[in-house]
C-alpha positions as CSV (number, residue, x, y, z in Angstrom):
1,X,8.4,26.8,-17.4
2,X,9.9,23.8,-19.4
3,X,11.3,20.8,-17.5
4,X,14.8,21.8,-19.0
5,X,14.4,25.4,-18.3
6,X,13.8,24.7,-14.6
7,X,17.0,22.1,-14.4
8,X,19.0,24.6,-15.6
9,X,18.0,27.2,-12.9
10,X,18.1,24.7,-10.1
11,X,21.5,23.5,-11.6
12,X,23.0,26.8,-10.9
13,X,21.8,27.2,-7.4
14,X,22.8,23.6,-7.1
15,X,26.2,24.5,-8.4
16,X,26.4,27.7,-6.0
17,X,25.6,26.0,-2.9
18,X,28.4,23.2,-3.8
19,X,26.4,20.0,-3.8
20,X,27.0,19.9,-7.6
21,X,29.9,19.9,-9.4
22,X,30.1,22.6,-12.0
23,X,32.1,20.3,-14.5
24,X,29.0,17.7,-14.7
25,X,26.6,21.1,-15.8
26,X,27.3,20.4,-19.8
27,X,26.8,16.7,-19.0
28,X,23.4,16.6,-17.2
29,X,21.7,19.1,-19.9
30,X,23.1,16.7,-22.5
31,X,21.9,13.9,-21.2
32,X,17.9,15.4,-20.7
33,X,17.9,16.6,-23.9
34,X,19.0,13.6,-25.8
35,X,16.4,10.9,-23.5
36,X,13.7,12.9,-22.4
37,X,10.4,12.4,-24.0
38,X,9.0,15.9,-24.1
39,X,5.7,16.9,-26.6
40,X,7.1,18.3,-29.2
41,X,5.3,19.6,-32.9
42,X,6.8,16.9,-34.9
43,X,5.0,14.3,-32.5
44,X,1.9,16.1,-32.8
45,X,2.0,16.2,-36.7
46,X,2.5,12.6,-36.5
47,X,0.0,11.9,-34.3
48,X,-2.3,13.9,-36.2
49,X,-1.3,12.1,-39.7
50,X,-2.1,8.5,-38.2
51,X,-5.7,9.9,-37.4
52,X,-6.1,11.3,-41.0
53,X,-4.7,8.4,-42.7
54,X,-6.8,6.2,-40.4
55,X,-10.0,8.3,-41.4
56,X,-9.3,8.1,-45.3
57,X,-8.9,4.2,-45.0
58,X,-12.4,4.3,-43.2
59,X,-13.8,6.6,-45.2
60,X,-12.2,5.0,-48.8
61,X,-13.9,1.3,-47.7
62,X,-16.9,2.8,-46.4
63,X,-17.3,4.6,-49.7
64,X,-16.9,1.1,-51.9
65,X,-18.0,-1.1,-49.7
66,X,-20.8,-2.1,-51.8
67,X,-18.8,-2.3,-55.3
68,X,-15.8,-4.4,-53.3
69,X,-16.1,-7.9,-52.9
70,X,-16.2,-8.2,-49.2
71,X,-13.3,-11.0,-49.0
72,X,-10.9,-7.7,-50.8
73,X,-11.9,-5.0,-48.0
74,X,-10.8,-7.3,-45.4
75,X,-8.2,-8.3,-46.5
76,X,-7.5,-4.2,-47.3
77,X,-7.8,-3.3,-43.8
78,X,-5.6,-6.2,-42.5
79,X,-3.3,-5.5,-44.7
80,X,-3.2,-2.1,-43.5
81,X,-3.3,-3.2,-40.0
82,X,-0.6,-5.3,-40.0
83,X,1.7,-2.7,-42.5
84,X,1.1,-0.1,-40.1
85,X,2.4,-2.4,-36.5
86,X,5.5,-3.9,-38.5
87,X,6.1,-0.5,-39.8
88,X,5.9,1.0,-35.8
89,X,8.1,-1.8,-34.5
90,X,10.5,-0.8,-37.6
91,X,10.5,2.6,-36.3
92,X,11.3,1.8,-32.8
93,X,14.3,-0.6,-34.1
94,X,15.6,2.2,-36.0
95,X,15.4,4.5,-32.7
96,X,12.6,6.7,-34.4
97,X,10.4,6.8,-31.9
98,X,7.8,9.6,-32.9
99,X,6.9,7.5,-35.8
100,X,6.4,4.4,-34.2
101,X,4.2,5.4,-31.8
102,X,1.7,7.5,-35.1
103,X,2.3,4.0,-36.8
104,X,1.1,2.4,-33.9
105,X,-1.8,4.3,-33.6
106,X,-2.9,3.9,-36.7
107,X,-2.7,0.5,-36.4
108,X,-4.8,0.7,-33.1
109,X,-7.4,3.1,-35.2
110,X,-8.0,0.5,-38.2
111,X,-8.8,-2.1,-35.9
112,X,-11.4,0.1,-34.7
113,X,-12.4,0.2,-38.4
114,X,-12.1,-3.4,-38.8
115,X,-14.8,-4.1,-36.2
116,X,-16.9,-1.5,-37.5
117,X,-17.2,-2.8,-41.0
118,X,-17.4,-6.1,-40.3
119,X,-20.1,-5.3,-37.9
120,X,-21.6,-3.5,-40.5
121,X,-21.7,-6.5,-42.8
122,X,-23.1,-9.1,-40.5
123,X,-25.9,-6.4,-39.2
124,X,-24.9,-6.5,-35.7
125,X,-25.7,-3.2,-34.5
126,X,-27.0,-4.7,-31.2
127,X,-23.5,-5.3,-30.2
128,X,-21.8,-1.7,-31.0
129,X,-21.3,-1.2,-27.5
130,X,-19.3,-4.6,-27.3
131,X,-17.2,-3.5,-30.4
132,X,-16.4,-0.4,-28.2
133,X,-14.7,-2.4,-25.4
134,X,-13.3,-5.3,-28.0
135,X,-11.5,-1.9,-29.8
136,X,-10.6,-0.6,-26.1
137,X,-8.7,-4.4,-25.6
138,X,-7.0,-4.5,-28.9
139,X,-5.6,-0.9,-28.8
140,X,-4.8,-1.5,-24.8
141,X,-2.9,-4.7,-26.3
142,X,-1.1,-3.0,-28.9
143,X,0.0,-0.3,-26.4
144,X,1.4,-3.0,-23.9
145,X,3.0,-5.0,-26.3
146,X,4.7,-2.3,-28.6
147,X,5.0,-0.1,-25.9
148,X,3.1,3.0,-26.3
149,X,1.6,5.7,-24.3
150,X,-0.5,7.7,-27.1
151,X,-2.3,4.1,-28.3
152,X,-3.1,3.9,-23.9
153,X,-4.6,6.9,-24.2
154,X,-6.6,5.7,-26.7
155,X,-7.3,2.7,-24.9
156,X,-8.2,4.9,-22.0
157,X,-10.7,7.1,-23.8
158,X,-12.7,3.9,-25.6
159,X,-13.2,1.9,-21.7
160,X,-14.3,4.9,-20.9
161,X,-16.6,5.1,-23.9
162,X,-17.5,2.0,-23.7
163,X,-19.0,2.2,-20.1
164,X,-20.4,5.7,-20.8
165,X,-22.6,3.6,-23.7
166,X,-23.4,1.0,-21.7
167,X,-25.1,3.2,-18.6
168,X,-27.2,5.0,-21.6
169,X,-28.1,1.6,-22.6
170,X,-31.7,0.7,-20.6
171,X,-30.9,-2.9,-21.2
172,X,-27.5,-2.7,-19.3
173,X,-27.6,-3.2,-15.2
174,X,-27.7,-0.1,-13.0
175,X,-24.1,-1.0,-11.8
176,X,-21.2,-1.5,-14.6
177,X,-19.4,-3.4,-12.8
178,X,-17.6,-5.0,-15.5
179,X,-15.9,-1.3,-15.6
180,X,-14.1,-2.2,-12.5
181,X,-12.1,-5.1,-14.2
182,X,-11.3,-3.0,-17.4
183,X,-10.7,-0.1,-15.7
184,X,-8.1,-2.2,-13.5
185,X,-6.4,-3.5,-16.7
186,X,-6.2,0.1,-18.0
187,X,-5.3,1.4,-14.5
188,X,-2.0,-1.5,-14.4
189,X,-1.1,-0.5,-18.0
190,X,-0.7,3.3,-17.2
191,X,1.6,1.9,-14.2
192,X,3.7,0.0,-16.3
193,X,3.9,3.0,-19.0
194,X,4.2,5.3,-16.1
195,X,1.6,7.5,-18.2
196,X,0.3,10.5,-16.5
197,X,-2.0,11.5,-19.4
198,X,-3.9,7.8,-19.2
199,X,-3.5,8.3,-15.0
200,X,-5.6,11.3,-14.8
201,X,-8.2,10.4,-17.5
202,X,-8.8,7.1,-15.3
203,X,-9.1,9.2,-12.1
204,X,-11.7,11.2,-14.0
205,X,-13.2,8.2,-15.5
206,X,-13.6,6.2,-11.7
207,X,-15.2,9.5,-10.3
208,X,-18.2,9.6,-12.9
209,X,-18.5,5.9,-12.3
210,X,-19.0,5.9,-8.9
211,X,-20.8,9.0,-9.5
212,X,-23.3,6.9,-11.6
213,X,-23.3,4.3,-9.4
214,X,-24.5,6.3,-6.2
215,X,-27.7,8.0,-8.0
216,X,-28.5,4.4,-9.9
217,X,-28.4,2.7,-6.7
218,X,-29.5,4.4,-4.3
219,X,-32.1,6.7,-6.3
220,X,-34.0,3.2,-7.1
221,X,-34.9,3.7,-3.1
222,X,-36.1,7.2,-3.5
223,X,-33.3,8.3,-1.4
224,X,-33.0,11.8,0.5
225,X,-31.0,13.8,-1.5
226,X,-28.8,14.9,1.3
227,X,-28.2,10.6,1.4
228,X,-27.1,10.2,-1.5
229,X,-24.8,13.9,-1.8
230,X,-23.2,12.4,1.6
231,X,-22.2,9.3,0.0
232,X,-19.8,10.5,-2.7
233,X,-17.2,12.2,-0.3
234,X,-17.1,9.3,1.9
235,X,-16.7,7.1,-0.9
236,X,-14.4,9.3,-2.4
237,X,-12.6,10.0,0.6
238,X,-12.1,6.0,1.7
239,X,-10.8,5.1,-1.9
240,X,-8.5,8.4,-2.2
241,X,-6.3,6.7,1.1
242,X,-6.6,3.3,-0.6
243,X,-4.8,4.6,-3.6
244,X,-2.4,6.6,-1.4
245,X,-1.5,3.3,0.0
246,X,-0.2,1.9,-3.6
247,X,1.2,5.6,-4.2
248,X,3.5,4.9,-1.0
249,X,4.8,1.9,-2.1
250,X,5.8,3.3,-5.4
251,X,3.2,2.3,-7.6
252,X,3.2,5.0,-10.7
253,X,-0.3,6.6,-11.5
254,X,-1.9,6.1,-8.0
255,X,-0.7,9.8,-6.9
256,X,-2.8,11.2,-9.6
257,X,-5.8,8.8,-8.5
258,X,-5.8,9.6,-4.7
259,X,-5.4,13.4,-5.6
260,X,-8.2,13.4,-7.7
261,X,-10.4,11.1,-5.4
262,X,-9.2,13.3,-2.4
263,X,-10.0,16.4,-4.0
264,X,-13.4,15.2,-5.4
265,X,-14.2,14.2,-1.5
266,X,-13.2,17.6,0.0
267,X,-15.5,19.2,-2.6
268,X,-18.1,17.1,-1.8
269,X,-17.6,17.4,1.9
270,X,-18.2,21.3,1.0
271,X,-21.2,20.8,-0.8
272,X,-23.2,18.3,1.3
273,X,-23.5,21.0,3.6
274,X,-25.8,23.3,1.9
275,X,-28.7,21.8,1.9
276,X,-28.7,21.5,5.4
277,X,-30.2,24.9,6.0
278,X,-33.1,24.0,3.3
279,X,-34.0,21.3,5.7
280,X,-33.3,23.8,9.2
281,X,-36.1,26.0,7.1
282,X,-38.3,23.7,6.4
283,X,-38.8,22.1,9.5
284,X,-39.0,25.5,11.4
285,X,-41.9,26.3,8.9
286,X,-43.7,23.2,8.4
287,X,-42.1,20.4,10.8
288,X,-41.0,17.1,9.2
289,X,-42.4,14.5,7.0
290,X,-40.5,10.7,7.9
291,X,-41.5,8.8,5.0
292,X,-40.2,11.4,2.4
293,X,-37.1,11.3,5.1
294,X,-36.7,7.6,5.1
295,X,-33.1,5.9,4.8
296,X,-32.4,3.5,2.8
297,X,-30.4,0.7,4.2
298,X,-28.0,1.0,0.5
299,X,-26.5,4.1,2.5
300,X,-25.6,2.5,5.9
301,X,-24.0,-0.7,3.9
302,X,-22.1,1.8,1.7
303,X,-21.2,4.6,3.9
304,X,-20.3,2.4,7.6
305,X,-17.9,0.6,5.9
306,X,-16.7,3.5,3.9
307,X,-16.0,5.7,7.7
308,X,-14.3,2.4,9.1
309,X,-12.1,2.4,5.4
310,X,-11.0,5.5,6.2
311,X,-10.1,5.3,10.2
312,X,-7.5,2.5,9.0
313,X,-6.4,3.8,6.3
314,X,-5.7,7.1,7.1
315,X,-4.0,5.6,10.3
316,X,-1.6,3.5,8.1
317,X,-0.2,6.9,6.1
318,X,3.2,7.2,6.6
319,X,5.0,9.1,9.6
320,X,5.4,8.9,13.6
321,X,2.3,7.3,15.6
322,X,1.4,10.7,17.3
323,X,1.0,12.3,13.6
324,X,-1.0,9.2,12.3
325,X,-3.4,9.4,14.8
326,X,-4.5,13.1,14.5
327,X,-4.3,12.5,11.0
328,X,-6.9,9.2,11.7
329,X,-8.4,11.0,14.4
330,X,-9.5,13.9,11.5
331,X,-10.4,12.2,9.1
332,X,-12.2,9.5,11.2
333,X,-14.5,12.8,12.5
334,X,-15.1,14.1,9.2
335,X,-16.4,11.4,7.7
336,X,-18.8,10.7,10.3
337,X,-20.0,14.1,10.3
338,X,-21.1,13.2,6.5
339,X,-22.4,10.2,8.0
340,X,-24.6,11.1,9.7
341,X,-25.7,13.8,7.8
342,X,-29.1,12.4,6.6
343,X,-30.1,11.7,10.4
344,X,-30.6,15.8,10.6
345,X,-33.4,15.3,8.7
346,X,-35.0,13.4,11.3
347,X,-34.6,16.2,14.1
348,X,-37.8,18.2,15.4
349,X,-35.9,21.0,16.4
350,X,-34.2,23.5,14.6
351,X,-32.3,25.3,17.2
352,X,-30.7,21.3,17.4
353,X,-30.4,21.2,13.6
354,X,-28.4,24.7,13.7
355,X,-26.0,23.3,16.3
356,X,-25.7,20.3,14.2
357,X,-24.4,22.0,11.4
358,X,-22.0,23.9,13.6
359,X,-20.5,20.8,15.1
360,X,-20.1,19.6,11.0
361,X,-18.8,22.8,9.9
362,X,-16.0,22.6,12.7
363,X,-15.2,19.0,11.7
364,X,-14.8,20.0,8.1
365,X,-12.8,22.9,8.7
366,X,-10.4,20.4,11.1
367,X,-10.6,17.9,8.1
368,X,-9.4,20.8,5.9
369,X,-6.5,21.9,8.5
370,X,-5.4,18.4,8.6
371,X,-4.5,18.3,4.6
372,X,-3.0,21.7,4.9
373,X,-0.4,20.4,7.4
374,X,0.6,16.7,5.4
375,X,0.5,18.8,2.6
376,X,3.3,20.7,4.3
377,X,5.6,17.7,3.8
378,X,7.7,17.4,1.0
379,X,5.9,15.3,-1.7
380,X,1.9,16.0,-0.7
381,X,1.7,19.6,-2.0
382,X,-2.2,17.8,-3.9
383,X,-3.3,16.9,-0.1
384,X,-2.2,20.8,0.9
385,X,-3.6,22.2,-2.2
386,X,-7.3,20.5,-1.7
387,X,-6.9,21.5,2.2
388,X,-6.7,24.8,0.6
389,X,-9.3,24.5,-1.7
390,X,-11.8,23.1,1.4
391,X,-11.1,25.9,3.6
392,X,-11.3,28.5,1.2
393,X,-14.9,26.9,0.1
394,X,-16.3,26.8,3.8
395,X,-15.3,29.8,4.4
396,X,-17.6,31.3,1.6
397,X,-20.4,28.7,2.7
398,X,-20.7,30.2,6.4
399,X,-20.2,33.7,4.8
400,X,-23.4,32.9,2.8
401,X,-25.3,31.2,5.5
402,X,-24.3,33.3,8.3
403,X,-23.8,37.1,7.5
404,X,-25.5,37.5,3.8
405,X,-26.7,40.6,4.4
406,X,-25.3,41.4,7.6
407,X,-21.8,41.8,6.6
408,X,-20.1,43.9,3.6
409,X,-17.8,41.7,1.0
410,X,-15.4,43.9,1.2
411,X,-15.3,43.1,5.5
412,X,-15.9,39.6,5.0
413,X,-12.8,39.2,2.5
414,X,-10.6,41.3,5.2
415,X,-11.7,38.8,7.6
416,X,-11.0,35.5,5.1
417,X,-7.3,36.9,3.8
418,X,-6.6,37.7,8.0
419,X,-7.6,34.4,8.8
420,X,-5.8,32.3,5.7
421,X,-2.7,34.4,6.4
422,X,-2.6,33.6,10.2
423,X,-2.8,30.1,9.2
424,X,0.0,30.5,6.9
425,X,2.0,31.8,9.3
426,X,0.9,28.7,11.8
427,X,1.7,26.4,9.5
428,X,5.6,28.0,8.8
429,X,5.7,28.2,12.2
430,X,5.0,24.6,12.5
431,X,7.6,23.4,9.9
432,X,9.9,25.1,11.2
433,X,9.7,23.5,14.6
434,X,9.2,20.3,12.4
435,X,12.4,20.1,10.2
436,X,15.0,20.1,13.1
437,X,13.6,17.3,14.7
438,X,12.6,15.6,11.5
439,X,16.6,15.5,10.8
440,X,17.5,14.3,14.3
441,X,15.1,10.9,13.4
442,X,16.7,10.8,10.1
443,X,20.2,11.2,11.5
């Protein structure tokens, strides 16, 4: 359902009830249409023409190159450069909006070409990656200054690039963390643009960096693999509250960050925990080796203060102090259940492993329970929707460890929908109690 289509059904109920005026209906409508910024096919088109025309200017130098003098094709493509950002900031003075932001990124694309011919001509293929980022600045530039949310995307996308070139590079360090202060510079441009699209390709971008920088780092120590699967949620997790603290304070594009860090640490949290019954096998069958078991000390410098990250932040989430600290209390216990994780390897005794994993199974599922219930606030349907999605994937884990064989699919669904609808009907019960004295405090 369109954005319109669901304002004019909410108008009417709004209408119906009385808390809006029916006279102001033909007003409102009028007044989304005419300033809301919606995709539509004539954006697209143009969008799609400043990417064609931006490929035939390539391809027409490219093709000459060597007949040109090389003083004419630059001068060619700044020409172009420059025809196509006075011709955007024409458009947007002439309230044609659509066609400033294709002429702006075709500006943004012949730089990129710019830097790859001139590249070309001094033989510096060494430094492609470099002409990567230097494109990523000048489009992230253009998009600031003109402003311009499809040139950010761009932007977006070439960092990205950029980084992704540089880990495949074996000259480059294990850690990018250059990446950090571009993808800072990206991350305050998408605020300022309030641009979802650039938001959620950063959140994706940060998880495949850290991602990186867990197995670089830590597999350099031949790390236990449960050690290094342990680390993402915790990381993940930690980082997911720290954006939640600039979403609070009104900071656009950190929602979208701390859902997707959030809901990359609840999947992680699921996951870590199936190896664990590899290890419970092995050591019933053939005991336990320390030195392929060892920890490296990369994990406890990561992951301690990654646990403490996440007591005080969690604790500092808006709400009353009770709520805050069952909320810190929860996700304080989780992640140090993924903590200490790789110490199971280190157990002689599997009936102690098995009770192990019990103990981190009921801490993920109290982890999960706590997101269902903030998600149960107005404005944190993400943190319920992951709760969801962590509860739903345990579930199926201790199906799969537990009664594989023992229990029919169709029983063990029964079981699953019984449970997840008595906790739906906990959780109304809940709110319901809630909202009364929520509006006493707010009264």
């Amino acid at each position: 359902m369109s954005y319109q289509s669901r304002i004019r059904k909410d108008l009417d109920r709004w209408i119906k009830a009385g808390w809006v005026e029916a006279r102001y209906k033909d007003d409102i409508l009028g007044d989304i249409a005419t300033s809301g910024h919606a995709w539509n096919a004539a954006g697209a088109l143009s969008i799609l023409g400043a990417v064609l025309l931006a490929m035939s200017a390539i391809s027409f130098v490219a093709a000459n190159w060597d007949a040109m003098p090389k003083l004419l094709a630059f001068i060619f493509l700044v020409a172009a450069i420059w025809a196509a950002l006075l011709g955007a900031g024409r458009a947007f003075d002439r309230d044609a909006p659509t066609l400033g932001h294709a002429l702006a990124l075709l500006g943004a694309l012949l730089f990129g070409a710019a830097i790859a011919l001139t590249a070309q001509t001094f033989n510096m293929s060494s430094f492609r990656n470099t002409a990567v980022l230097i494109w990523s600045f000048g489009a992230l530039a253009t998009a600031v200054i003109i402003p311009s949310r499809p040139v950010l995307i761009v932007a977006t996308v070439l960092g990205a690039l950029w980084v992704w070139l540089e880990i495949l590079n074996p000259a480059a360090p294990n850690i990018m963390w250059s990446y950090l202060v571009v993808w800072t510079l990206m991350m305050a441009a998408a605020a300022r643009l309030q641009s979802r699209v650039s938001a959620n390709l950063l959140g994706l971008a940060l998880l495949f960096w850290i991602s990186n920088a867990i197995w670089r780092e830590l597999g350099a120590f031949t790390a236990f693999d449960v050690e290094i699967i342990a680390l993402h949620p915790l990381l993940y997790g930690a980082l997911a509250l720290l954006a939640a603290q600039w979403r609070n304070r009104g900071v656009p594009g950190f929602g979208v960050i701390s859902a997707w860090l959030g809901l990359a640490a609840v999947i992680g949290g699921a996951i870590v925990q199936w190896p664990l019954g590899n290890i419970e096998n092995e050591v019933r069958l053939y005991g336990m080796d320390e030195d392929e078991l060892a920890i490296s000390p990369a994990y406890w410098l990561a992951g301690g203060p990654a646990v403490l990250a996440v007591a005080v932040l969690s604790f500092l989430q808006p709400g009353t102090p009770q709520r805050r600290m069952a909320m810190s209390a929860s996700l304080t216990a989780a992640a140090l259940a993924a903590l200490i994780l790789p110490l199971i390897g280190h157990i002689t005794s599997p009936e102690t492993i098995f009770a192990a994993r019990l103990l981190i199974g009921a801490a993920f599922y109290a982890l999960c329970v706590a997101l269902i219930l903030i998600g149960s606030r107005d404005g944190f349907r993400a943190t319920g929707t992951m709760g969801i999605i962590g509860f739903a994937m345990q579930t199926f884990y201790v199906y799969w460890e537990t009664f594989e064989g023992l229990l029919t699919a169709s029983v063990f669904f029964l079981g699953a929908g019984l449970l997840l609808f008595g906790l739906s009907f906990a959780l109304m019960r809940w709110r319901s109690t809630l909202l009364p004295s929520s509006k006493e405090d707010a009264s």
